[in-house]
VOPA-238417 format. One record per residue (C-alpha): residue number from 1; x, y, z. Coordinates in Angstrom, 3 decimals. Each point is the difference from the previous one (the first is absolute). Example, Ala and Ser with C-alpha at 12.3 -4.5 7.8 and 13.67 -1.06 7.14 Angstrom:
// VOPA-238417
[atom 1, [12.300, -4.500, 7.800]] [atom 2, [1.370, 3.440, -0.660]] 
// end
This chain:
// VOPA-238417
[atom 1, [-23.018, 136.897, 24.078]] [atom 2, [3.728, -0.939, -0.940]] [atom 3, [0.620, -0.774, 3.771]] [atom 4, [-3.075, -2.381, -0.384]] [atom 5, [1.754, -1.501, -3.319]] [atom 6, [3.228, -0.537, 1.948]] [atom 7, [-1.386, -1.596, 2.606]] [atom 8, [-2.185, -2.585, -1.904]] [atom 9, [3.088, -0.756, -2.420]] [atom 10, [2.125, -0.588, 3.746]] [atom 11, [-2.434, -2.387, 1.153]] [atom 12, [-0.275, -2.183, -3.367]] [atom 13, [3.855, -0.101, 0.232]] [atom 14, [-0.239, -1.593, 3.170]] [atom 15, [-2.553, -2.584, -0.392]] [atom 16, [1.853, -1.094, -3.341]] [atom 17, [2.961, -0.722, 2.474]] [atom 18, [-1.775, -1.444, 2.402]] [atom 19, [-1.964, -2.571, -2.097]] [atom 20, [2.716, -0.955, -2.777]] [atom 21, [-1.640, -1.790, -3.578]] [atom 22, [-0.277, -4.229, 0.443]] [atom 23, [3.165, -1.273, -2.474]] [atom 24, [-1.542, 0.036, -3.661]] [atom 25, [-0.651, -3.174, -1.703]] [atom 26, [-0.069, -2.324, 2.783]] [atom 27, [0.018, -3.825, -0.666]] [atom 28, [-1.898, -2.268, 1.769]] [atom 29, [0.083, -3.918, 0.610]] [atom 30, [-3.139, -2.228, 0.459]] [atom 31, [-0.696, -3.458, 0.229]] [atom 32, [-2.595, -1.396, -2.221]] [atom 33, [-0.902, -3.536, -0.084]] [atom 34, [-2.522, -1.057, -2.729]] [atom 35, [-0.459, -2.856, -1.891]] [atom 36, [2.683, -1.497, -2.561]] [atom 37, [0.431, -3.327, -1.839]] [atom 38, [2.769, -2.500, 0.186]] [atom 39, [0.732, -2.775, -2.389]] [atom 40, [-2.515, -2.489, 1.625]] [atom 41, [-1.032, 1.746, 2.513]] [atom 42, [-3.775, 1.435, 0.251]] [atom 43, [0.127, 3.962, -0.626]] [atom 44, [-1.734, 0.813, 3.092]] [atom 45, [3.172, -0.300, 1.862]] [atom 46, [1.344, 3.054, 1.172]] [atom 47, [3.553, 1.453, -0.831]] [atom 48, [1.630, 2.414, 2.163]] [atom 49, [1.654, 3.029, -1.991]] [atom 50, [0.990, 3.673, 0.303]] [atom 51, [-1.872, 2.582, -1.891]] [atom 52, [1.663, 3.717, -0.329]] [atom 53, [-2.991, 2.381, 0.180]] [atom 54, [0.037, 3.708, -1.363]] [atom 55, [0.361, 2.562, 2.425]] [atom 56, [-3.878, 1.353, 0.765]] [atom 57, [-0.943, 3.251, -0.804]] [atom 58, [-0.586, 0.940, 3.879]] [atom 59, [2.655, 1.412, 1.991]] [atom 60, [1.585, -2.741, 2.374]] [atom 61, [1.058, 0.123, 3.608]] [atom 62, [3.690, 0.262, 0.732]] [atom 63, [1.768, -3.607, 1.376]] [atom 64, [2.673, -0.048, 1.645]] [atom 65, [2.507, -2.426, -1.710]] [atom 66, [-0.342, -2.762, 2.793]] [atom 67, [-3.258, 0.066, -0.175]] [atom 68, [0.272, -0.294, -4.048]] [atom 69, [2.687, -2.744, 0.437]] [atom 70, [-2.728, -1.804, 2.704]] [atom 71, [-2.674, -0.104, -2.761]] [atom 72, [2.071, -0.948, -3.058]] [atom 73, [1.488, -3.141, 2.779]] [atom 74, [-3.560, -0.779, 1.072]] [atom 75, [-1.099, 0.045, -3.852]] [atom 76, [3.155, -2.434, -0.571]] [atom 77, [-1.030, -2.082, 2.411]] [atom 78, [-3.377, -0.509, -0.639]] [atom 79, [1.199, -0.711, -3.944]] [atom 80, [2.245, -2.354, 1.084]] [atom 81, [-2.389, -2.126, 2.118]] [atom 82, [-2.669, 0.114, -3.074]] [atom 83, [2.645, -1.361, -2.668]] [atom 84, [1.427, -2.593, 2.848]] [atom 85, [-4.088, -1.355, 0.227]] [atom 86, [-0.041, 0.248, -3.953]] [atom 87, [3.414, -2.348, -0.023]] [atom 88, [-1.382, -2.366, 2.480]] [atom 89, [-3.200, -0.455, -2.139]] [atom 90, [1.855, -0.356, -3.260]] [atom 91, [2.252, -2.548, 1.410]] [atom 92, [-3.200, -1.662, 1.538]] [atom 93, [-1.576, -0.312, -3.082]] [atom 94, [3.547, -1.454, -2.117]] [atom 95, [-0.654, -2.744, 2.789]] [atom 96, [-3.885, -0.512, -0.779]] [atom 97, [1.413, -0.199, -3.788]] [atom 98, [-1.802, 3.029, -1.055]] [atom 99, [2.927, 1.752, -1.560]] [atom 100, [0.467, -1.715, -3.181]] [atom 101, [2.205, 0.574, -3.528]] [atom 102, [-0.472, 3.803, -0.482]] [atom 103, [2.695, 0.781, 2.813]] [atom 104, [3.628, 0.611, -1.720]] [atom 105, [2.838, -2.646, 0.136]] [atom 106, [2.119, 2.760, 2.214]] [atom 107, [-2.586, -0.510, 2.244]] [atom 108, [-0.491, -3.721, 0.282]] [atom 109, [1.436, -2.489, 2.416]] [atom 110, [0.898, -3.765, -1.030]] [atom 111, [-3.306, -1.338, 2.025]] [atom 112, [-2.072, 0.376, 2.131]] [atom 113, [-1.428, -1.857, 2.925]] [atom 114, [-3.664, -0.827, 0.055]] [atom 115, [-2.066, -1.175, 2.898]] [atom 116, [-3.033, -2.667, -1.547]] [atom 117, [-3.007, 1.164, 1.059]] [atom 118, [-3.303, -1.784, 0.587]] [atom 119, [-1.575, -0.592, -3.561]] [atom 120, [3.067, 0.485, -2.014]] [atom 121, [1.038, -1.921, -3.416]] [atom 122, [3.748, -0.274, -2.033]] [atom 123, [-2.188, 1.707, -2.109]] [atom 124, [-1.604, 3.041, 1.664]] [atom 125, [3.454, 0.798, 1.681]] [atom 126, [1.718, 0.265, -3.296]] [atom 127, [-2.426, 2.404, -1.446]] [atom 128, [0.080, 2.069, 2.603]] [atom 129, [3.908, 0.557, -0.283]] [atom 130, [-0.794, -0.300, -3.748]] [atom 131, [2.039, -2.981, -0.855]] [atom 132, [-0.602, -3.352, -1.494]] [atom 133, [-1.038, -2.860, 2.107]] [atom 134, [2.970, -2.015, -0.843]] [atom 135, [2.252, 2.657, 1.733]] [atom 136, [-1.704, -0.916, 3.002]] [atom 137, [0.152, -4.030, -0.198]] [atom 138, [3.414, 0.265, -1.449]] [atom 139, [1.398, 2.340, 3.122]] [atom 140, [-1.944, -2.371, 2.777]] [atom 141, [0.570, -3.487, -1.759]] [atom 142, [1.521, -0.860, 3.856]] [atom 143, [-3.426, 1.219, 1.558]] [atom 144, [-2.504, -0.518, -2.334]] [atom 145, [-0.857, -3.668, -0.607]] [atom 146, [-3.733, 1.039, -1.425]] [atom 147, [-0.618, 2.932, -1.910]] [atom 148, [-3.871, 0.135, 1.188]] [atom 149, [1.188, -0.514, 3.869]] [atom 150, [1.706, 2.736, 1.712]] [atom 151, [1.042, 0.021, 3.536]] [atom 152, [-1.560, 2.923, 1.728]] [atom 153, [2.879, 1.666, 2.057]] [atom 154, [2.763, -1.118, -2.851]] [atom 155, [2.453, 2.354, -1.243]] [atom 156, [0.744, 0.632, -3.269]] [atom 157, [2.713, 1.194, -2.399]] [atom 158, [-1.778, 1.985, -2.573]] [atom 159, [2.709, 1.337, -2.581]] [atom 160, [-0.531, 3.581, -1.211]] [atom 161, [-0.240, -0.729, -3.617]] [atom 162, [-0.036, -3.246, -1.798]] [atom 163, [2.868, -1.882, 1.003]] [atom 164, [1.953, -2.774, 1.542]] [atom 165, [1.366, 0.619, 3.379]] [atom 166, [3.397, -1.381, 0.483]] [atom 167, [2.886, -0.816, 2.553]] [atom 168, [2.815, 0.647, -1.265]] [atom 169, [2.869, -2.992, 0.564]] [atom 170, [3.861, -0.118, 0.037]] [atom 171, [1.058, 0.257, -3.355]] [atom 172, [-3.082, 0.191, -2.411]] [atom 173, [-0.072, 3.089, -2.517]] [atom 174, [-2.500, 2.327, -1.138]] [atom 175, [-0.091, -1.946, -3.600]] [atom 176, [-0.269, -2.997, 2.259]] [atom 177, [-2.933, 1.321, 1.727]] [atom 178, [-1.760, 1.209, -2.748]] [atom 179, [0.133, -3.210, -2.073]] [atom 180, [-1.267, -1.656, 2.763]] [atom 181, [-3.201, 1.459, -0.129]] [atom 182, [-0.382, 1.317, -4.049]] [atom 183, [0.794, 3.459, 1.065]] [atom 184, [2.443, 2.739, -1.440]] [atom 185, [2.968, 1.039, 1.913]] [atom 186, [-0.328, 3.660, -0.946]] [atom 187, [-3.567, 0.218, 1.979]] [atom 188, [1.767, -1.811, 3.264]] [atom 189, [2.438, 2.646, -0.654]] [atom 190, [-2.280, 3.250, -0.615]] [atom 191, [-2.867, -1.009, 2.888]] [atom 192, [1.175, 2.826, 2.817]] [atom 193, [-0.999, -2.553, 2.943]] [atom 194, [2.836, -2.270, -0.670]] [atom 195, [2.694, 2.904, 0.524]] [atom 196, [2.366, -1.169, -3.003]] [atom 197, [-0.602, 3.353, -1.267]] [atom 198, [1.145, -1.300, -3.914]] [atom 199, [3.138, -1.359, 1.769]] [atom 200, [-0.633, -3.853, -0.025]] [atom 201, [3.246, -0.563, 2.419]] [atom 202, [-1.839, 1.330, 2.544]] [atom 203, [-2.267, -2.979, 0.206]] [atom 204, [0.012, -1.134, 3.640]] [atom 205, [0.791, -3.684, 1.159]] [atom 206, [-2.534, -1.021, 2.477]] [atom 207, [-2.567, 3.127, -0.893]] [atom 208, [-3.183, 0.182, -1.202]] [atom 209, [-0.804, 1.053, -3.869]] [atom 210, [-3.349, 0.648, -1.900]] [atom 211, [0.395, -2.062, -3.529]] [atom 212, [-2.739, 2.428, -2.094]] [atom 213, [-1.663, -2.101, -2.643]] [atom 214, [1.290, -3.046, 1.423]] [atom 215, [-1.816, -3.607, -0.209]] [atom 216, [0.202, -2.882, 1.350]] [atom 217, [-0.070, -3.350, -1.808]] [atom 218, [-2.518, -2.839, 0.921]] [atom 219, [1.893, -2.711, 2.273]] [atom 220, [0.346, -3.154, -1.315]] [atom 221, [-1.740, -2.714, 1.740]] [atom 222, [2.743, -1.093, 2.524]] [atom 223, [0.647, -3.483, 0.201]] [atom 224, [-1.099, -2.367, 2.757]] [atom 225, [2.195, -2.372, -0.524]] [atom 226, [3.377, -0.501, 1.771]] [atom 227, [2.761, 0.545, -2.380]] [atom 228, [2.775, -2.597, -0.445]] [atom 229, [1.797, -0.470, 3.124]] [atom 230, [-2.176, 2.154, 2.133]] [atom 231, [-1.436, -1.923, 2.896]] [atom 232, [-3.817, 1.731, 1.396]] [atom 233, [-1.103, -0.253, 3.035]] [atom 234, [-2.405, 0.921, 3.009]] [atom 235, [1.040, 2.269, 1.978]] [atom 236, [2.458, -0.561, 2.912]] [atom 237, [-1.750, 0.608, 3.752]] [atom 238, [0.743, 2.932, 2.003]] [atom 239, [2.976, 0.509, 1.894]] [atom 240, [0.174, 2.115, 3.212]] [atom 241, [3.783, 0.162, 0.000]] [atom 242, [1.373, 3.672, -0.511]] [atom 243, [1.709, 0.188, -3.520]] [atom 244, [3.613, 1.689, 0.429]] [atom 245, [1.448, 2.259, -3.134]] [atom 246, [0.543, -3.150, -1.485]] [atom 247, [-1.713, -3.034, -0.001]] [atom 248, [0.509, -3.661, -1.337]] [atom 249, [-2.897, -1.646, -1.391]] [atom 250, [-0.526, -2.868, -2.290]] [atom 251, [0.156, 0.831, -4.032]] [atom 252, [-2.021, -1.109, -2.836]] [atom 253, [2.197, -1.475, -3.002]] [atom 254, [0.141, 3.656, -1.550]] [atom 255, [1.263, 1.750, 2.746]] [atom 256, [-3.217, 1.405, 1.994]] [atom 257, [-0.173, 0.037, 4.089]] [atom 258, [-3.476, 0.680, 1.143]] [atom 259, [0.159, 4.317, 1.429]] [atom 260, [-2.540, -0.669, 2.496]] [atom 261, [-0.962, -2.669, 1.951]] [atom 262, [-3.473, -0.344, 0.729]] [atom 263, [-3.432, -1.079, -1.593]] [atom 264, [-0.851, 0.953, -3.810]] [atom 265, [-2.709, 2.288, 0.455]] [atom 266, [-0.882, 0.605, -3.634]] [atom 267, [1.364, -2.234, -2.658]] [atom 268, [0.347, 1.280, -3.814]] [atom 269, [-2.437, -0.474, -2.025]] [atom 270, [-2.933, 2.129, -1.798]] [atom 271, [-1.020, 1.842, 2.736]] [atom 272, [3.522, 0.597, 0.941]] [atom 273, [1.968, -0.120, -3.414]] [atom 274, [3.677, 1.443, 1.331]] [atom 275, [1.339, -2.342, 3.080]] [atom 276, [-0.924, -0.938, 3.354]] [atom 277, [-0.912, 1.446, 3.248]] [atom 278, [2.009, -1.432, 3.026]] [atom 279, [-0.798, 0.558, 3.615]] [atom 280, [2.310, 1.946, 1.446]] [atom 281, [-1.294, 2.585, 3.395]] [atom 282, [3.132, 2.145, -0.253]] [atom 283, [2.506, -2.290, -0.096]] [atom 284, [3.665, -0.338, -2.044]] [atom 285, [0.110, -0.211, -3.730]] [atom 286, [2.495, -2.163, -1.514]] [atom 287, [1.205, 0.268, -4.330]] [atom 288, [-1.142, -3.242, -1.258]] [atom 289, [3.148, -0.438, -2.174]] [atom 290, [3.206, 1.949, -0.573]] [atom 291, [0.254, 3.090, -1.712]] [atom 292, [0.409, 3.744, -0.574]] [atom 293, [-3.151, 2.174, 1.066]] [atom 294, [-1.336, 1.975, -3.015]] [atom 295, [-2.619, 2.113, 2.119]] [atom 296, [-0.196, 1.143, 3.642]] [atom 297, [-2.910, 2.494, 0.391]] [atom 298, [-4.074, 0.398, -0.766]] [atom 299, [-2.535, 2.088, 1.576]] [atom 300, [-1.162, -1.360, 3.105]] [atom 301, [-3.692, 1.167, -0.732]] [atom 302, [-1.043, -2.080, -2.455]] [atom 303, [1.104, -3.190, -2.522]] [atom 304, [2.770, -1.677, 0.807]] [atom 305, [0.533, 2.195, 2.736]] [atom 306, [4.009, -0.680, 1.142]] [atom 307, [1.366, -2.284, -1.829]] [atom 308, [3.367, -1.389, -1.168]] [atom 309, [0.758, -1.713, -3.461]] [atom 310, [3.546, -2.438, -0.285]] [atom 311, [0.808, -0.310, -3.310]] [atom 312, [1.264, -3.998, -0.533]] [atom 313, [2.213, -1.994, -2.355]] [atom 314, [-1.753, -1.924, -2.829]] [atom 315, [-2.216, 2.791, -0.731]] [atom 316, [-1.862, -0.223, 3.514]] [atom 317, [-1.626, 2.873, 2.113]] [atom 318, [-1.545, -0.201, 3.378]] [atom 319, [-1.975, 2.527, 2.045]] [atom 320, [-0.949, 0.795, 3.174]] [atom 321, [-3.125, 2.130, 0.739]] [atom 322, [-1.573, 1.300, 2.394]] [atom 323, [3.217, 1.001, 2.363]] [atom 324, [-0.308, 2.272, 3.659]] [atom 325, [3.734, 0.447, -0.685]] [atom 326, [2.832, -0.711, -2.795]] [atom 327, [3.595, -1.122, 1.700]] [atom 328, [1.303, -0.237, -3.499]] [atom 329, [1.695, 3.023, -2.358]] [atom 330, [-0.256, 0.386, -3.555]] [atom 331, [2.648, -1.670, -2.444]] [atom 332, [0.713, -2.365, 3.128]] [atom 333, [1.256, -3.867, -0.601]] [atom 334, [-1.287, -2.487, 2.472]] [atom 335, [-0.233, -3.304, 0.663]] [atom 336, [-3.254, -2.775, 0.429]] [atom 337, [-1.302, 0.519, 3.517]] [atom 338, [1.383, 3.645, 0.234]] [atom 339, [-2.576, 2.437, 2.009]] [atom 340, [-1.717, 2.221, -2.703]] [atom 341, [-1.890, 1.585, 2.792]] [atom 342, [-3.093, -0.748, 2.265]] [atom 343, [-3.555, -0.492, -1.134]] [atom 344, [-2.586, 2.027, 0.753]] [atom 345, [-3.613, 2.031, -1.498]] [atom 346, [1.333, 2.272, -2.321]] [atom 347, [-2.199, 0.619, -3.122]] [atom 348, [-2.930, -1.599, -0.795]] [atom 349, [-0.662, -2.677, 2.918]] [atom 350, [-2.453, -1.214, 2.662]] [atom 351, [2.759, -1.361, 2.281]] [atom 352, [3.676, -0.529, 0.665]] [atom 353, [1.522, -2.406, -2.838]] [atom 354, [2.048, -0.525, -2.783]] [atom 355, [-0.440, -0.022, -3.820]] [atom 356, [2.301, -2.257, -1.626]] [atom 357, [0.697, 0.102, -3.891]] [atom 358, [2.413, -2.010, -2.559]] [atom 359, [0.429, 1.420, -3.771]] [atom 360, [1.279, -1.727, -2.313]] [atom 361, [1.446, 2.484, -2.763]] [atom 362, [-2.349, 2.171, 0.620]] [atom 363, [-3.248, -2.501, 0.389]] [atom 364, [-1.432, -0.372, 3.094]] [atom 365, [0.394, -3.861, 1.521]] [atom 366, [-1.824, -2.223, 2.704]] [atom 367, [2.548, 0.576, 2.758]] [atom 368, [-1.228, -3.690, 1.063]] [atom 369, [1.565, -1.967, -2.392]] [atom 370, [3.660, 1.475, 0.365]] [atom 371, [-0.085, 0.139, 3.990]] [atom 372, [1.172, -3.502, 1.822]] 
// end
């Protein structure tokens, strides 16, 4: 009988070495995908995440630890590719406008670019980014002549709150700025997208800033009359002659060359209240007077586009919109005739040419009565 014991009591020994206890308290990692709601977005759009479950109350098989490390890389992977479709969508719908005012300022960029779409109004894209419809005229003023007509195809800048858009030029400050459009220079200051991070001397010459709040003021009716001395005129005939960096062409009594020379496309007027278009396929840009340039930049997707702005004695401005490439720098003085760079389909457009504008102070001007 004790042999019997003995032996029984040998043989448990052995199994027990043979087949050792799995680890206690194992962890495991799963991927669960359900549905979750973003700001905007409808809550039947799935989020990838990773959910720790509790260890089950059955014994588990022994892994080896590559074969662990496999299935926690395969789990990775698979979590990865679920939040890189939820990213895609999200950004997808900030593009339709469906993300609107409940996302936080950290998160928000200065615009963003919107495709019109069959059907669409000023309207109906401002509510669906959740912003008043001014924000959308004042933002487009170069592209939108008619608030009820919308180019299918257009692009638009659509700021991310309510607020002004603004290039920045040589020498203007953020008080500057600010009074410009009835804002407060502590918002231009505190709105993360503009990157002054509360340190106003980081304001970029030649950037881009969001003015939150910002409005601007009705234009007065500009006048259609030439002013004293100014001489207007048709517009010269085309010229096939290539333009050098430099070019001599006749003034008006003020100063003005013509940039371009070709056929006035659009003249200014209602349905074009800012300048004129010039027909130019691709060809060399001259500065219609002499000056320093104030602004050398854009986004080439939509607006202006490229486009350069020379900042004038006597309180003048001129720009040039609209640009495949800028030959001038920032802060640069040059002279009437001077290349500014070559014309082209940048921004809003349905074919190679030139927008031309004169301000005045500020106020917008019929280029037509100051060119010769």
């Amino acid at each position: 009988m004790h042999a019997l014991i003995a032996i029984a009591l040998f043989a448990l020994t052995i199994s027990i070495g043979r087949f050792p206890a799995a680890a206690s308290n194992p962890e495991l990692l799963a991927l669960q995908v359900g549905p979750f709601s973003l700001p905007g977005v409808a809550s039947s759009a799935p989020v990838s995440s990773i959910t720790r479950l509790e260890s089950p109350a059955i014994p588990l098989s022994v892994q080896s630890p590559a074969s662990r490390q496999d299935t926690v890389l395969r789990a990775s992977d698979s979590t990865q590719q679920a939040l890189t479709a939820l990213s895609d969508r999200a950004s997808a719908a900030r593009a339709d406008g469906t993300v609107t005012a409940s996302r936080t300022q950290e998160q928000l960029p200065l615009f963003y670019r919107y495709e019109i779409q069959a059907g669409d109004t000023v309207s109906g894209i401002a509510s669906k980014f959740g912003i008043d419809s001014q924000y959308i005229l004042w933002n487009n003023i170069d592209i939108i002549s008619d608030q009820h007509v919308l180019a299918v195809g257009g692009k638009l800048q659509v700021p991310s709150v309510e607020g002004i858009l603004h290039q920045v030029k040589v020498g203007e400050t953020l008080s500057d700025i600010a009074s410009q459009y009835s804002a407060k220079t502590a918002d231009i200051i505190s709105f993360p997208a503009n990157g002054l991070a509360g340190n106003p001397n980081l304001l970029q010459e030649g950037g881009m800033i969001l003015v939150p709040g910002g409005k601007v003021a009705p234009r007065p009716a500009p006048s259609l009359r030439p002013q004293p001395g100014v001489l207007a005129a048709a517009a010269p005939t085309a010229s096939t002659a290539s333009a050098p960096s430099v070019v001599s062409r006749p003034e008006s009594r003020v100063g003005f060359i013509w940039p371009v020379v070709n056929s006035v496309t659009s003249y200014f007027g209602p349905s074009h209240p800012l300048g004129i278009d010039i027909e130019a396929p691709y060809v060399s840009v001259s500065a219609a007077r002499a000056g320093q340039v104030v602004f050398a930049g854009g986004d080439p997707c939509c607006s202006y586009g490229l486009n350069v702005i020379i900042r004038h004695d006597q309180g003048f401005e001129t720009r040039y919109a609209h640009l495949s490439n800028i030959s001038v720098k920032l802060g640069q003085f040059i002279e009437a005739g001077q290349l500014v760079g070559t014309s082209g389909t940048t921004g809003r457009v349905t074919g190679p040419h030139l927008h031309f504008e004169i301000m005045l102070n500020g106020a917008i001007q019929n280029p037509m009565l100051y060119l010769p």
